[in-house]
KOLKEMI-745070 format. One line per 5 residues: number of its first residue (from 1); their letters; for each residue x, y, z of N, C-alpha, C. Coordinates in steps of 0.02 Angstrom, whole numbers, plus 50000, padded with zeros to 5 digits. Layout:
<recs>
NUM> A> X,Y,Z,X,Y,Z,X,Y,Z; ... $
</recs>
This chain:
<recs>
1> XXXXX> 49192,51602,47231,49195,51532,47254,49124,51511,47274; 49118,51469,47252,49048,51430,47277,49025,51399,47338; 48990,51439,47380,48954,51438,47431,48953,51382,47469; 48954,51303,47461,48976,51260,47463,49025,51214,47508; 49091,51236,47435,49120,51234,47458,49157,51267,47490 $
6> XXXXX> 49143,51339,47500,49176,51381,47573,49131,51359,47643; 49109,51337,47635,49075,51297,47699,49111,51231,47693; 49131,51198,47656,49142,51135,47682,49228,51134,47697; 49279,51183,47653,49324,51219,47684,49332,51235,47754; 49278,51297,47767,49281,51328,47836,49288,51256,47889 $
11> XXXXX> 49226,51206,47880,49228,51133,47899,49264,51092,47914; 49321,51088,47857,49371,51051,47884,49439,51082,47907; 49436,51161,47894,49479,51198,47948,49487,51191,48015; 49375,51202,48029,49371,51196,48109,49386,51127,48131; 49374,51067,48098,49402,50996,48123,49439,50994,48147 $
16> XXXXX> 49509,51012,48087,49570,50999,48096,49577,51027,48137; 49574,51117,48168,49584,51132,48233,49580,51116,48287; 49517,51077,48302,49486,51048,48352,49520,50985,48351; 49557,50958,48298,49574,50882,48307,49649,50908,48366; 49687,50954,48309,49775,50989,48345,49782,51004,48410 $
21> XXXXX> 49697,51059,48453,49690,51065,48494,49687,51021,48541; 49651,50952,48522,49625,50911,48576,49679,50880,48586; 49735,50872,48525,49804,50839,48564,49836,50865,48620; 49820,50935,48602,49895,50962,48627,49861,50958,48694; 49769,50969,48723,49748,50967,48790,49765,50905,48815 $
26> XXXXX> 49779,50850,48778,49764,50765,48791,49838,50760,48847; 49895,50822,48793,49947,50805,48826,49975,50830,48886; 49928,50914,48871,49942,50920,48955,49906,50909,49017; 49861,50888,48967,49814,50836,49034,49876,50789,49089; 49906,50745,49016,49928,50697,49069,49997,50711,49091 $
31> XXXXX> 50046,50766,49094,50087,50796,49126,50052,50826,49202; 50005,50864,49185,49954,50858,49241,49959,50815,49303; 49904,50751,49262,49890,50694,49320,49979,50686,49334; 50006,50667,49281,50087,50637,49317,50107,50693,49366; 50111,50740,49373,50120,50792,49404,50093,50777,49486 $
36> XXXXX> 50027,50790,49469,49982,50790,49559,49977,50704,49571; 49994,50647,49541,49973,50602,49552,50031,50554,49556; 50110,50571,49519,50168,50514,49514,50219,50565,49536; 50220,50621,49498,50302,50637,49530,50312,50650,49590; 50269,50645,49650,50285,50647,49711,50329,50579,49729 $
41> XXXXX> 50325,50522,49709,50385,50477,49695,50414,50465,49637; 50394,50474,49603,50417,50430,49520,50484,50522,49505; 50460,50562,49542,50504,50622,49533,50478,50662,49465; 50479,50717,49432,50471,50776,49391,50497,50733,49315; 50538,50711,49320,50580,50685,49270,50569,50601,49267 $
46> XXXXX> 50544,50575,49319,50529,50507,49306,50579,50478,49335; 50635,50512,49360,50695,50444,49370,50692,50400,49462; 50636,50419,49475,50630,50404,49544,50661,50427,49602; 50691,50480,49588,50756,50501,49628,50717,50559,49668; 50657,50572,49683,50610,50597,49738,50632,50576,49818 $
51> XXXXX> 50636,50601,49851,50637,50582,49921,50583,50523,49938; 50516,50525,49911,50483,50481,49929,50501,50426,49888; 50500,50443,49831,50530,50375,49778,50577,50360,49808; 50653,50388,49859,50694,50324,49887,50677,50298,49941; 50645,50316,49981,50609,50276,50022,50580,50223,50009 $
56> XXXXX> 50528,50232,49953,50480,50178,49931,50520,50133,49891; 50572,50143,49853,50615,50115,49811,50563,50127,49739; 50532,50191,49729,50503,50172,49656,50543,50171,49584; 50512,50154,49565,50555,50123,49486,50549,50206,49440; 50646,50187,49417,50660,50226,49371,50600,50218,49310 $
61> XXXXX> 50563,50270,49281,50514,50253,49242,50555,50266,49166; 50604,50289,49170,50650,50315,49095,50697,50244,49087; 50668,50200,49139,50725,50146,49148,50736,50089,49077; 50772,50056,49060,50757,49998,48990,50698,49948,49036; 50723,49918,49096,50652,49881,49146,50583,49910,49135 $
66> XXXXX> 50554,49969,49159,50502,49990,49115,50475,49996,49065; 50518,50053,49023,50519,50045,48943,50502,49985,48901; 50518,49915,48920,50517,49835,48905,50458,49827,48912; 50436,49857,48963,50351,49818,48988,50321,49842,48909; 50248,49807,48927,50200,49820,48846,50155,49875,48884 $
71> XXXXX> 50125,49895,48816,50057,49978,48880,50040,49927,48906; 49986,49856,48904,49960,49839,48930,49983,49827,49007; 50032,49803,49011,50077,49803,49086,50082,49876,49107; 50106,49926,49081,50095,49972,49125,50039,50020,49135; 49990,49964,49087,49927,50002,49106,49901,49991,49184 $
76> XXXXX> 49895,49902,49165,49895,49861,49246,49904,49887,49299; 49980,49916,49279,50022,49949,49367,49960,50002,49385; 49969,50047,49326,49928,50112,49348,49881,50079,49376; 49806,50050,49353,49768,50045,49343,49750,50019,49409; 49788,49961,49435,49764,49904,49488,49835,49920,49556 $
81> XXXXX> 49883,49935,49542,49954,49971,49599,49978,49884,49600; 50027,49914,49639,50069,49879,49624,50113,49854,49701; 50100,49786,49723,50146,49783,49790,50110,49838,49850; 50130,49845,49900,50092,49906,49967,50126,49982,49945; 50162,49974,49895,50179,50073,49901,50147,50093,49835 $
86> XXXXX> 50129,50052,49769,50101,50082,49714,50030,50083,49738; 50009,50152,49730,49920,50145,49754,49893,50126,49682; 49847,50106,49693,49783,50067,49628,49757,50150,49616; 49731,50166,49539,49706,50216,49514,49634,50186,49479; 49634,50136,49477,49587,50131,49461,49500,50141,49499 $
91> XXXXX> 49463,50195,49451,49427,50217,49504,49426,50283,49511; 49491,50327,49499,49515,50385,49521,49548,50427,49466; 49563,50371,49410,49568,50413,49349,49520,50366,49285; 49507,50412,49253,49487,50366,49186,49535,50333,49135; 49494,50278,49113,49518,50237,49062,49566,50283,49030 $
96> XXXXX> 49547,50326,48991,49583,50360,48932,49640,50413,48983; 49651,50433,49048,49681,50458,49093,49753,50429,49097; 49725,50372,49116,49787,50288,49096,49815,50277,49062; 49781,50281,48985,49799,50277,48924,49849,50331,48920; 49833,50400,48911,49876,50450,48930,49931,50448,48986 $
101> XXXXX> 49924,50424,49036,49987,50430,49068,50050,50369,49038; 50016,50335,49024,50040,50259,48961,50104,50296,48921; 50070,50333,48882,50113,50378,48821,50185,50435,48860; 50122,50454,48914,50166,50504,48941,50243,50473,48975; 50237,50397,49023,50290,50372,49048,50337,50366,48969 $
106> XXXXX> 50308,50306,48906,50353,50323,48823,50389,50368,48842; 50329,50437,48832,50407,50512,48816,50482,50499,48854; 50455,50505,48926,50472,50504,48982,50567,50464,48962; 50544,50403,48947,50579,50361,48921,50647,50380,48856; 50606,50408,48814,50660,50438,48780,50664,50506,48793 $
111> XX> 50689,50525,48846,50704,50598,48869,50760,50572,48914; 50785,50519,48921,50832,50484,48982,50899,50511,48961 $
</recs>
């Protein structure tokens, strides 16, 4: 085989690896942040049913009311909080952090 193209092979092996890898970190990144940063109300599972989430009254996030919103709206919430019990993240996570937790509430959603 020609020298070449076993380099440009090996090339787009390592890409593709690096592309599969960076998902799969992207995603447990944001199980992560949801983890140390929402399910202390939003609960493990999202359904708000945390001790602090009934207190605070936080929103079922697997709910059709959520789910409805556009990312851009629940980028907002994250991003800027919401009312005196959602704290503002903005500042404290990154853009693409947001974005990710965005997708992650989706899953969330069809796992109900």
């Amino acid at each position: 085989m020609n020298l070449s193209l076993r380099i440009g092979k090996t090339l787009f092996l390592a890409v593709a690896f690096l592309f599969a890898f960076s998902a799969v970190t992207r995603a447990d990144d944001a199980a992560s942040v949801y983890k140390t940063k929402c399910a202390v109300c939003h609960a493990p599972d999202g359904s708000g049913s945390s001790t602090m989430g009934k207190k605070l009254g936080a929103k079922d996030l697997r709910s059709d009311e959520v789910q409805k919103k556009t990312d851009a709206d629940l980028n907002g919430v994250i991003t800027n909080g919401m009312g005196k019990t959602m704290p503002a993240y903005k500042g404290k996570l990154t853009d693409d952090q947001i974005k990710q937790l965005v997708a992650f509430i989706r899953d969330l959603g069809k796992k109900k």
